[in-house]
N, C-alpha and C positions, 0 to 999 in steps of 0.2 A: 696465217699465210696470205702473202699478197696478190692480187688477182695476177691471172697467166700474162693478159696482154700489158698490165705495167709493167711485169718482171721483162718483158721482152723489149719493150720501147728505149730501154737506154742502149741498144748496139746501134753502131753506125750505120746509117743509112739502111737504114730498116724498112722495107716494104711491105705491102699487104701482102705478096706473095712470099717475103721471105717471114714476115709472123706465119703463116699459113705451115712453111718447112720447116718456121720448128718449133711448131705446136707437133704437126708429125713426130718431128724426132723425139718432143718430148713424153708423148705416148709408145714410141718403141723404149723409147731408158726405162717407161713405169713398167714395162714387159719383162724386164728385169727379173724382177722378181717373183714373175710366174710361170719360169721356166718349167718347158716337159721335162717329164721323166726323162734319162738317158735313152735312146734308142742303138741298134745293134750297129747303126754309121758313127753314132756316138760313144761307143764304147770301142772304136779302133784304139792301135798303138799311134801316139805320137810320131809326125814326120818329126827328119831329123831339125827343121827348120825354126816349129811348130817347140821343138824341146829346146832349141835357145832361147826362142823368145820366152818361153815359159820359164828359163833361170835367170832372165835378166828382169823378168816382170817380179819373179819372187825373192830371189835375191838379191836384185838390185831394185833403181827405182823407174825400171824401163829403158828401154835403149834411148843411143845418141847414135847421130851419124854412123853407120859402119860399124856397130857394135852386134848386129844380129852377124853380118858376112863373119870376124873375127870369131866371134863364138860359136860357129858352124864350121869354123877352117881348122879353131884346136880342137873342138871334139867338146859336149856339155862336163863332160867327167875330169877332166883338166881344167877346165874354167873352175867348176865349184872346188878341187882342188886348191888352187890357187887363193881362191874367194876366202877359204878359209884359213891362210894364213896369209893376212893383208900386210905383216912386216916382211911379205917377200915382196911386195911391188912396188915403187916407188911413185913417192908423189911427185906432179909437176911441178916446176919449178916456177910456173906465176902461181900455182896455186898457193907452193911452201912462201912467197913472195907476200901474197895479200892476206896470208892470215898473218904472218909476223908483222903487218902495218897494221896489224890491228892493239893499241897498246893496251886496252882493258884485258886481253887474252894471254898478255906476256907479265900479271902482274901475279903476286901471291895474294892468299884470303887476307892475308894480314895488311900488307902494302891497301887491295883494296880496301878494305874495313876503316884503315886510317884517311886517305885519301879522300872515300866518298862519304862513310860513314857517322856516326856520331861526333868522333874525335874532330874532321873535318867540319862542327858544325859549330859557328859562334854562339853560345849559352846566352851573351850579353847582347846581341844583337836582336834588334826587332825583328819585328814578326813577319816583313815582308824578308829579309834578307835569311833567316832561318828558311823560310819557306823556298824561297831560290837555292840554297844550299840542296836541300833534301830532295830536289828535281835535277839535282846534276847528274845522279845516276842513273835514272831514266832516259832523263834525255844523251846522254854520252855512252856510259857500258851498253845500256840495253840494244842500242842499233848494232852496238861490235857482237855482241854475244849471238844475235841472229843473224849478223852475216854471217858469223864462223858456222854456224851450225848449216846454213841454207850452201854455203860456197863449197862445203865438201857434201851435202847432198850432193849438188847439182854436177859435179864436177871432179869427186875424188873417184878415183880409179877402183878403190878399195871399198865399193861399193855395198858388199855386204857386212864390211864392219860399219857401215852408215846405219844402215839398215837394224843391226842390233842395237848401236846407242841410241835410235831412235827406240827403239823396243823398250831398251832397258832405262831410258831415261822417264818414260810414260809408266813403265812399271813400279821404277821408284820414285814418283811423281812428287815435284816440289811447286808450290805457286810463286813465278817471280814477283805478285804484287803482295806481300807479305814481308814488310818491312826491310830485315835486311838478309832477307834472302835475294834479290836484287845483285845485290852487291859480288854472288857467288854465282848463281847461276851457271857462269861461262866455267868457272876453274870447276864447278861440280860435273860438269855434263865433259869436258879434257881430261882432267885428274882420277875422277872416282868413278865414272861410266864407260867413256871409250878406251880406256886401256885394257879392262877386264871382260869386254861385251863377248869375246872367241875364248877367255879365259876359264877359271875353276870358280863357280858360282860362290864359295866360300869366301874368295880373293875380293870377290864386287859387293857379296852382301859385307864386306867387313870395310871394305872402302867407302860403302857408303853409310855406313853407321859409324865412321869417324869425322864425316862428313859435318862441316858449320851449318852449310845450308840444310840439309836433313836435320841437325842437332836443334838446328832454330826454328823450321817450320813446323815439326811435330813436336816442339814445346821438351823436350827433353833438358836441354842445357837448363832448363829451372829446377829439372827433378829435385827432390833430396829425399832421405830414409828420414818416417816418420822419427822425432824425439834425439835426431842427430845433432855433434855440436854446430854443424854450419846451414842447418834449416833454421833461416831468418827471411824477412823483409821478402822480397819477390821469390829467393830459393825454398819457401819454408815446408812445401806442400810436395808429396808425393805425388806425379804428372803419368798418368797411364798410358797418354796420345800415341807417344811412338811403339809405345809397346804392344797393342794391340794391334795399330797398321802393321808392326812387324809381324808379327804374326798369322795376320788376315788377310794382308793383300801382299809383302813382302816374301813369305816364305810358305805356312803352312796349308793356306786357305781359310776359307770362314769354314768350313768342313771336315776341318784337319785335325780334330777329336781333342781341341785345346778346350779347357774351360774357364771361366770369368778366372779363379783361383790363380790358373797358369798367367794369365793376362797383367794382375796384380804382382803376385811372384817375380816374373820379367822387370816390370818397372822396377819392383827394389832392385834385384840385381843390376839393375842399369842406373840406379840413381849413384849422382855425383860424376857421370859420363857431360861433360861440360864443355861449354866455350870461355875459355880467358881472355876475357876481355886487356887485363893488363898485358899480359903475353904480345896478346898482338899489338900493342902500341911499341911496345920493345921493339915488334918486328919479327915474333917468332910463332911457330905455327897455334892455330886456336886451340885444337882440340885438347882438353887437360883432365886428368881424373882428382875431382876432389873428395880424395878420402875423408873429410870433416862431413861431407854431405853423405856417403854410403851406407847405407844400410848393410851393418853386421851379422847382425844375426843369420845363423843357418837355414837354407832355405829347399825345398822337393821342387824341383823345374819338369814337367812332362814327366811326372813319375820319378824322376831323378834327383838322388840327394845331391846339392851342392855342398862345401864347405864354405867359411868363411875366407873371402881368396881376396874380397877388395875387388880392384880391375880385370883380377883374372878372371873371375867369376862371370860378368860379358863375356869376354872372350868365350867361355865355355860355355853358355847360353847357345853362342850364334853357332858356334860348334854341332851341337844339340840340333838347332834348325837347321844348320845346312845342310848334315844329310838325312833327314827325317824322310821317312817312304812318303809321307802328306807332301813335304815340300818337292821331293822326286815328280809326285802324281801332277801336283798344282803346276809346276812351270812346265812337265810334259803336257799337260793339257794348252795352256797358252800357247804353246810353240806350235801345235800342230793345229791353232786356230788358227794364229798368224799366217803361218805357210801354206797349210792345207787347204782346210775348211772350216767354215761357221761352225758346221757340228762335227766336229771329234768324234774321228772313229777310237774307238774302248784299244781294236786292238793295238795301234799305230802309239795310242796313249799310254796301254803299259810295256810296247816294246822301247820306248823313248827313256819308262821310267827306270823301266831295271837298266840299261846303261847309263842314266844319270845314278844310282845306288851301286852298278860294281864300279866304276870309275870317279865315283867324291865327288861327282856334279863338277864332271869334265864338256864342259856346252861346245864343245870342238868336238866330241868323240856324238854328243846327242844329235847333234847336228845332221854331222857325217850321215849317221845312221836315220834321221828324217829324210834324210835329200835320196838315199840308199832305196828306201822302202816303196814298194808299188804303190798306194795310195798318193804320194807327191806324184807320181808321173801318171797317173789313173784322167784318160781323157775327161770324166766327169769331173774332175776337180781343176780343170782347163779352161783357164779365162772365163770364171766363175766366181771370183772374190770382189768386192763394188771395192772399189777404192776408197778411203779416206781421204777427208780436204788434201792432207799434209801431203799422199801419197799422188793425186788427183793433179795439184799443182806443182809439185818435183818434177812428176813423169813430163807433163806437157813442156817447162820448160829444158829437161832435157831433148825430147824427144824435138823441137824448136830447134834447138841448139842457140836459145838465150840467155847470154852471160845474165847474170845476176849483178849488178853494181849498185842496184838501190833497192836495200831488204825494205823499203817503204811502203811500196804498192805490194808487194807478195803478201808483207803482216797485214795491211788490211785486206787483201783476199780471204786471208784466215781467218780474221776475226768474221766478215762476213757472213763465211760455210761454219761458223761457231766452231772453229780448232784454231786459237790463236797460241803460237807459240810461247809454252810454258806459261800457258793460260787459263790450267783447269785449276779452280780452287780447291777441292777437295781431295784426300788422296788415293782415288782408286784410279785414275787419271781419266786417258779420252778411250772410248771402246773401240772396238777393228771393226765390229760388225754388221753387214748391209743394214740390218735395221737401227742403226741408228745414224744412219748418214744418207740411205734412199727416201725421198719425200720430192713432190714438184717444184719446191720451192729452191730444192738445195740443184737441183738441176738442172734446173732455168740459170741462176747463180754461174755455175759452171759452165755453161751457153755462153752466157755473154763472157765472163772474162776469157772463155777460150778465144773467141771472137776481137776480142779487144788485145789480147796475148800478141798475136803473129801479125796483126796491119800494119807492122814496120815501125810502128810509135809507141810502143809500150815505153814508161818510163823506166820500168823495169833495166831495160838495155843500159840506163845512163846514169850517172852518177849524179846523186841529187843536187840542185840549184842548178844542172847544166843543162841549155834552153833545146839543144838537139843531141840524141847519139851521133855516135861515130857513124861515116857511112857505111861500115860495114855494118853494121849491126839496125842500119834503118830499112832495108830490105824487107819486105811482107815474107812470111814464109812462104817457100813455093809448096804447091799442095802435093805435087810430085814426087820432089823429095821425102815429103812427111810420109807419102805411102810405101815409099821404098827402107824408109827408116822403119816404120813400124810393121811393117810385111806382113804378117798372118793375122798380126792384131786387129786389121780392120779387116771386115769380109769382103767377099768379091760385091754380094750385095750391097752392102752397104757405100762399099767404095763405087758403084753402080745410080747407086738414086743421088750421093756426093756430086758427080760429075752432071746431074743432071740443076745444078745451081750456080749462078752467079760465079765466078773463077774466082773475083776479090774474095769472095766470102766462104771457100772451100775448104782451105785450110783450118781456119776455125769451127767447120762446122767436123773436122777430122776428129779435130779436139772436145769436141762436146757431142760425138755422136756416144751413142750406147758402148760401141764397143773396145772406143778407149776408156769409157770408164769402169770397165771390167779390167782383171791383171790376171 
């Protein structure tokens, strides 16, 4: 960790007294995390105020302008209503605007595959021109794939379907730097994550296990059944990888009373679940079953005899896991980290799971019944959750009301606070919880780019290579507004010792005091 007063020296115009306020501040953030016990002022009911902001903080990614008034005028029961069917609300119309300019987002896996891909790569061509080849999609998909993703963060109405395909994209974790995973990213996280995120958990685990970019990152599309006629050359070998994240981090848990036996078993059943490479040069979609690569033979899955069914046999696997009581318990426990709390109340956990088992892993009905339950509205679990980078840097520049036109500065913020998007290589992906995101270093971090966010110059505001933003968007944030935007989010206190600083520098200390970085 690097010492306090370098992490503070890169904000503008930095004084002795302003290092001084917020080395303060940053000893109220480490306060954080050793909070009292609830007390009996602390255990009131939520104002009615106090409960919008608390379903915009949890279901959304914190308000925008006029978005606590609006959620206070319908009523929180109507919002979340709403929230959970985002095909009733309509997107804006710049926003349906700049994702359709975005052309990596309007292509298929195939189209892309060919274009960026292999096929797109001259075999004859030297070594420097290969090399420029293989950086075209980095340098071109990968900015369109994280505007799309950051421009309806920041900006979709339909806030809490953002919110799940961020859930559910981290939970079926792919690395985009993994060859030609790359290439998929955007159509995985549109195609196979956000249409299913309010849907039937069966619909998403099956979208995403016909998935290229999952097929390719957990090494599946090699699989083959040992002594098959089309285990050759790079297909030859039985590949367990996807089989056991499926089962360990995808569905049942590492708890979920599978054994190594089940894990092997799985693979066979899923060998010969591939990518066709030819297919897609035609232009038609990847995903293909090559029965020459399957493993025939009869096989016992979770106790359960299969037949020899070929491709059905998947099918009937994922069957098998999706409504498994293990897999019921495992993503009831995740959901009520996420929303809840770090630590999962038992009983919040199995009232979640037996409505994910009487309704087939209906995540609208689980839902419903999370946001329903006294523990979500329990003032102990009130602006108690530390924020993640991803979550930390959305709110601020919603709450700002700073357009996004250059995902440039935002992805290195992420990488910075170590959550760079679709950046974790491994697959259990990035955790939710305070302890692994509170530390001084990551808060000082958060300091200054709040600090640097709202002085009127972020590049963020302006579309890359252009030398200034718009005037509208060069404005500092006023800190007034910001406390009226975030209303009970800041305390009177805290909005109290704020006022006692510098006016330039107010607004960003809003954004990097303690208790925006709670939700």
């Amino acid at each position: 960790m690097r010492p306090l007063r370098q992490l503070i020296s890169p904000l503008p115009g930095s004084t002795r007294a302003r290092r001084a306020f917020l080395l303060a501040l940053l000893a109220s953030s480490l306060e954080l995390a050793h909070a009292a016990s609830p007390t009996a002022a602390t255990t009131a009911p939520l104002s009615e105020q106090e409960r919008a902001l608390h379903v915009l903080n949890r279901l959304a990614y914190g308000p925008r302008p006029g978005d606590l008034e609006q959620v206070e005028q319908m009523g929180v029961k109507r919002y979340i209503e709403q929230q959970l069917h985002p095909e009733r609300i309509p997107l804006p119309a710049d926003l349906q605007a700049r994702l359709a300019a975005l052309p990596g987002l309007q292509m298929t896996p195939a189209q892309l595959f060919v274009d960026y891909g292999p096929p797109s790569i001259d075999k004859e061509a030297d070594k420097e021109v290969k090399q420029a080849a293989r950086q075209r999609a980095p340098r071109e998909l990968t900015p369109q794939f994280h505007m799309a993703r950051l421009l309806q963060a920041t900006e979709s109405p339909r806030q809490l379907e953002e919110v799940m395909t961020e859930f559910w994209a981290n939970h079926f974790n792919i690395f985009e730097g993994k060859e030609w995973v790359r290439y998929w990213v955007g159509d995985y996280e549109k195609n196979a994550i956000r249409p299913y995120a309010l849907g039937h958990f069966r619909d998403l685990l099956g979208a995403v296990a016909h998935h290229p970019a999952m097929l390719y990152y957990l090494d599946n599309w090699l699989s083959s059944g040992a002594g098959t006629p089309g285990a050759r050359g790079r297909f030859k070998g039985l590949n367990e990888n996807y089989a056991r994240e499926l089962m360990e981090l995808h569905t049942l848990g590492v708890d979920g009373g599978y054994q190594q036996a089940d894990v092997i078993t799985l693979a066979r059943i899923l060998s010969g679940w591939t990518i066709d490479v030819n297919a897609m040069k035609a232009g038609a979609a990847p995903f293909a079953f090559a029965a020459q690569r399957h493993d025939n033979s009869p096989k016992v899955f979770l106790g359960r005899p299969l037949a020899a069914r070929g491709y059905q046999e998947g099918e009937a696997a994922l069957d098998i896991l999706a409504t498994h009581p293990s897999t019921a318990r495992f993503i009831s426990t995740q959901l009520v980290q996420y929303f809840v709390s770090d630590q999962p109340d038992p009983a919040l956990v199995q009232r979640l799971t037996q409505k994910f088992l009487a309704t087939q892993g209906d995540l609208r009905a689980v839902l419903q019944t999370l946001f329903d339950s006294p523990q979500f509205w329990a003032r102990s679990n009130y602006q108690t959750q530390f924020k993640t980078p991803y979550q930390f840097v959305v709110s601020a520049l919603r709450a700002g009301d700073i357009p996004v036109r250059n995902a440039k500065p935002v992805n290195g913020a992420f990488g910075q606070f170590g959550m760079p998007l679709y950046g974790w290589l491994t697959p259990e992906g990035y955790k939710y919880s305070e302890a692994a995101w509170l530390n001084p270093d990551a808060l000082l971090r958060r300091i200054n780019f709040a600090g640097n966010l709202v002085n009127g110059k972020s590049p963020i505001a302006r579309a890359e290579g252009d030398a200034a933003p718009a005037n509208a968007d060069a404005r500092p944030v006023d800190p007034r507004q910001l406390l009226g935007t975030l209303g009970p989010a800041i305390s009177p206190q805290a909005a109290a010792k704020i006022a006692g600083a510098p006016e330039n520098v107010q607004a960003g200390l809003i954004l990097g005091s303690p208790d925006f970085m709670k939700r």
